[in-house]
Each structure stands twice: as C-alpha cells, then as structure tokens.
C-alpha positions, -999 to 999 in steps of 0.1 A, spaced: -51 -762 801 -57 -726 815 -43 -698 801 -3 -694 799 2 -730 814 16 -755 780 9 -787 796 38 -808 775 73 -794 794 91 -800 759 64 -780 733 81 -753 713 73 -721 690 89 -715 665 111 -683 661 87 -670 634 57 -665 663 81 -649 683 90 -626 660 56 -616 652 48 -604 689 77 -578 684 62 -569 646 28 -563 658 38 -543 690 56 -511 673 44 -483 698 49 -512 726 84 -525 711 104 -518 742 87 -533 769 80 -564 747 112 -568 739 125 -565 771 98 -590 788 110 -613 758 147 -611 771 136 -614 807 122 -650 796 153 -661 775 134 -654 738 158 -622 729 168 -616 694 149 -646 675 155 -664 648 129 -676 621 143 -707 619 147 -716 654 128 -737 678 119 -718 716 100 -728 747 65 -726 745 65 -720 784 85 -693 779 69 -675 758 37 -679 774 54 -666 803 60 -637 784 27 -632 775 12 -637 809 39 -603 824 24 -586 792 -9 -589 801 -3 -581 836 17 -551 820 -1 -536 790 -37 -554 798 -62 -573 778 -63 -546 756 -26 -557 739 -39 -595 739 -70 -586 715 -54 -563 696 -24 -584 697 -45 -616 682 -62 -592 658 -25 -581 642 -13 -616 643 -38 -622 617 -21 -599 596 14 -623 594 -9 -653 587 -10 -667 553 -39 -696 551 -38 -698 512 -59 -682 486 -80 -716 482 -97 -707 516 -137 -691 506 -150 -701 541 -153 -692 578 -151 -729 585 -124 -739 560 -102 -703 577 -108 -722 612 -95 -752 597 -64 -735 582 -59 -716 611 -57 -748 634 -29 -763 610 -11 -731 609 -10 -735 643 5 -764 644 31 -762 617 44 -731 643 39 -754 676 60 -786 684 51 -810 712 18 -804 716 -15 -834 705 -41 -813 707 -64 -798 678 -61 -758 689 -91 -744 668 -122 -771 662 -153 -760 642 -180 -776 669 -211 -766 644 -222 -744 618 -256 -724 622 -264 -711 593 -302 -700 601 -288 -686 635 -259 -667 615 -233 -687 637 -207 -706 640 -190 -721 665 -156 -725 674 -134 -745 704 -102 -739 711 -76 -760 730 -48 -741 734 -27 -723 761 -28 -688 750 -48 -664 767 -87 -661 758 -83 -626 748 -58 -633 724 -75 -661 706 -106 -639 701 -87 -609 686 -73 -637 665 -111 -649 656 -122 -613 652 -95 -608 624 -103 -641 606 -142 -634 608 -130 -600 592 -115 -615 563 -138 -648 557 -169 -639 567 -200 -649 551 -210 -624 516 -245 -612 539 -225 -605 564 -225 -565 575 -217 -566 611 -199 -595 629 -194 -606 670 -165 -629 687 -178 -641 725 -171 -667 750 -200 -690 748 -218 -682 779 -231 -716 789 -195 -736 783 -162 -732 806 -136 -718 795 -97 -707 803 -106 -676 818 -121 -696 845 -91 -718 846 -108 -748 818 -91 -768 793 -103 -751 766 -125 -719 757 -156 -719 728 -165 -692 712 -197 -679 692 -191 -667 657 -221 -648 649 -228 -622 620 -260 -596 607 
C-alpha cells in the first residue's frame, strides 16, 4: 500500500486520531482544520468512527502544503497522546504496543502496522516494518518519539532510517522498514 492510499474502501479512524492532528498542530491549527473540513472530518468527535481515506487524503494536501517537515514532527507529537501502559520496559515490547494501539484506533484493516523483524543487540539495532498507509515521514517521527522514551539504558544517541536495501512507500511499496539503531 503506498502512502495515503487505505486499501480496504470501508477502514475507519477513530475520532480520537483525528482529534490529535488538530492537538499537535497549534501554530498550524488553521490550515489543518480547514484541509480537515475540505475532506468531510470537521469538528470530531472521540467517540466517532471516520474514513480512513479521508483522512489520509487530508494528510496527503498537508504534506503537499506544510511539507515533510509537519509529517515528522507531526508523528513525533503524536507520541505524546499515546498511552502504551506503564508495564512497557522495552523498545520491542513499545513496537508491539504501538502496533495494537494502532489497531484499537483503525477499523477495517488485517494488517499488522508495526512488526519487530529482528533484534540486534551487538549491532545496537533493531528493526522495524511497518504496513500501513500513512506517509513514511510520519511513521518515523512516530519511531523517533518511541525510541526517545524506550530506548535501551546505554543508549546516548539514537537514529530512525529507511532501511536502505528494502522497498519501501516512498517508492510506492507495500510497506516501509526501518533501522532502529542507538550509541
């Protein structure tokens, strides 16, 4: 699935998600909200169920808008809404939460959205696929802020890339991995 393309006509968000694109955008609040009305999501409602298509559709004029930039940095203060549970000690177990997160805010949709592929602990990596149809930038920003918080103790400096041997969405693939790696 490339980016902003949901394959299942029918998948949904749920208004909570929506919501949090306005919350994270203050300095940006007017032209989100307005590119949010132009695609039928105005005034949302926690509780409610909205077009995934939609929304994406959304996202993809706000990229063209505000620029790759607003995706990272959007992903990164989505983080911030998140609540995985204080249970969570791990990068791995975080990825794990984060992929049912995901899909307790997503109807419609059978895929697994962020997959642990391998752990590397002598390379200081980890590596991580996701399947989803949100724009690359986004999910990294999103990775970036959960490596923040889970990252390994040793752990002083941190990286989130494209693997640069696999496809991903940004070249129109499926699905995108990236390479967790810390100092």
């Amino acid at each position: 699935m490339a980016q902003f393309v949901c394959f299942y006509p029918n998948a949904t968000v749920s208004g909570r998600v929506v919501n949090m694109l306005l919350k994270i955008a203050p300095l940006q609040h007017a032209p989100v909200y307005e590119t949010l009305q132009r695609h039928g999501l105005q005034n949302p409602h926690e509780e409610q169920w909205y077009s995934l298509q939609n929304y994406l559709n959304a996202y993809r004029e706000l990229s063209r808008q505000l620029g790759s930039y607003f995706l990272l940095n959007a992903g990164k203060q989505f983080f911030s809404f998140i609540r995985l549970g204080a249970e969570i000690q791990t990068l791995p177990d975080a990825v794990k939460a984060l992929n049912e997160w995901y899909k307790d805010q997503h109807r419609g949709e059978q895929l697994e959205y962020f997959q642990v592929q391998g752990v590397f602990p002598e390379r200081c990596e980890i590596q991580v696929l996701c399947q989803n149809p949100y724009p690359c930038y986004f999910d990294r920003g999103l990775l970036l802020a959960l490596t923040k918080k889970y990252r390994p103790e040793q752990a002083k400096f941190f990286n989130v890339e494209l693997h640069p041997n696999k496809p991903n969405r940004l070249m129109g693939s499926d699905e995108s991995t990236y390479i967790i790696s810390w100092v």
